[in-house]
Structure formats: C-alpha cells, structure tokens
C-alpha positions as CSV (number, residue, x, y, z in Angstrom):
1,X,70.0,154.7,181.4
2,X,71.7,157.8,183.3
3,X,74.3,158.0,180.2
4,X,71.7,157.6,177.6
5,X,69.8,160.5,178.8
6,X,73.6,162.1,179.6
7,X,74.4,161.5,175.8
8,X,70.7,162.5,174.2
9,X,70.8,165.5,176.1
10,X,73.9,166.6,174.7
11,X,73.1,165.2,171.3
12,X,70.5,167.9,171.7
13,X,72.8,170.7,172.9
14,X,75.4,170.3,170.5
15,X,72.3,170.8,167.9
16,X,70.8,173.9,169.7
17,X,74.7,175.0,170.0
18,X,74.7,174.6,165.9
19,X,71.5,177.1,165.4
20,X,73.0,179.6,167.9
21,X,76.3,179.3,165.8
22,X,74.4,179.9,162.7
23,X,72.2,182.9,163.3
24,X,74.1,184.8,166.7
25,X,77.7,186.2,166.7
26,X,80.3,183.2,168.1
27,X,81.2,185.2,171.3
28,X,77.4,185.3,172.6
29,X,77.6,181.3,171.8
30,X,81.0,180.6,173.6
31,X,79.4,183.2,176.1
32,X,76.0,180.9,176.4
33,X,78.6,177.9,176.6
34,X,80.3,178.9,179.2
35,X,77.5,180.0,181.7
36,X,75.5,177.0,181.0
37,X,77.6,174.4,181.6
38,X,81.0,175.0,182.1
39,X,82.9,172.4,181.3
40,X,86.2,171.8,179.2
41,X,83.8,170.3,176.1
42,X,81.4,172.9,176.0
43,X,84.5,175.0,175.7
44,X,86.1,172.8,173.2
45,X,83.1,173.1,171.1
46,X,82.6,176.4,171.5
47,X,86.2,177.3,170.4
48,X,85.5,174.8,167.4
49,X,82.4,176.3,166.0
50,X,84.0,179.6,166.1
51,X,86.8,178.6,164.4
52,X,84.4,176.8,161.7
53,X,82.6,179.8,161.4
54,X,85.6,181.7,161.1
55,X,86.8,179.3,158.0
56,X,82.9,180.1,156.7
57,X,83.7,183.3,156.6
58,X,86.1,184.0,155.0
59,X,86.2,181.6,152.1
C-alpha cells in the first residue's frame, strides 16, 4: 500500500511538474524541484524537462 500511495503521489507530481514546465521559466521548476524534495529523480526530471523544453524551443 505504502508504495502505491509512494507511486500515485508521484504520478501526480511528475504531472504538476509538467504544468509548471509548461507555463513558468525551467529554472523556477528545477528551483521548486529542488526545495521540495530533493532527491537525485526530482533532479533528473527536472534537468529532463528543461532540456525538453529547451528542444521545444528552438525547433
């Protein structure tokens, strides 16, 4: 049960992560990342979605 909720609940971040992505600058997302949780993943992700949004950008 404890990794379900684990696993939802970062199902759900990744998706609130996404919106930030979309509509704030990737720094205050990494930024957001970071303070909140920390972790090599969050960081990971972070780095990913700017990189993505970087690609986004400049096709």
């Amino acid at each position: 049960l404890k990794s379900q909720i684990f696993f939802s609940t970062q199902q759900a971040l990744i998706k609130s992560l996404w919106k930030i992505k979309e509509s704030l600058n990737p720094l205050l997302c990494i930024f957001a990342v970071n303070r909140g949780i920390n972790s090599p993943l969050s960081l990971s992700l972070s780095f990913t979605s700017v990189a993505n949004w970087g690609k986004s950008k400049s096709l």
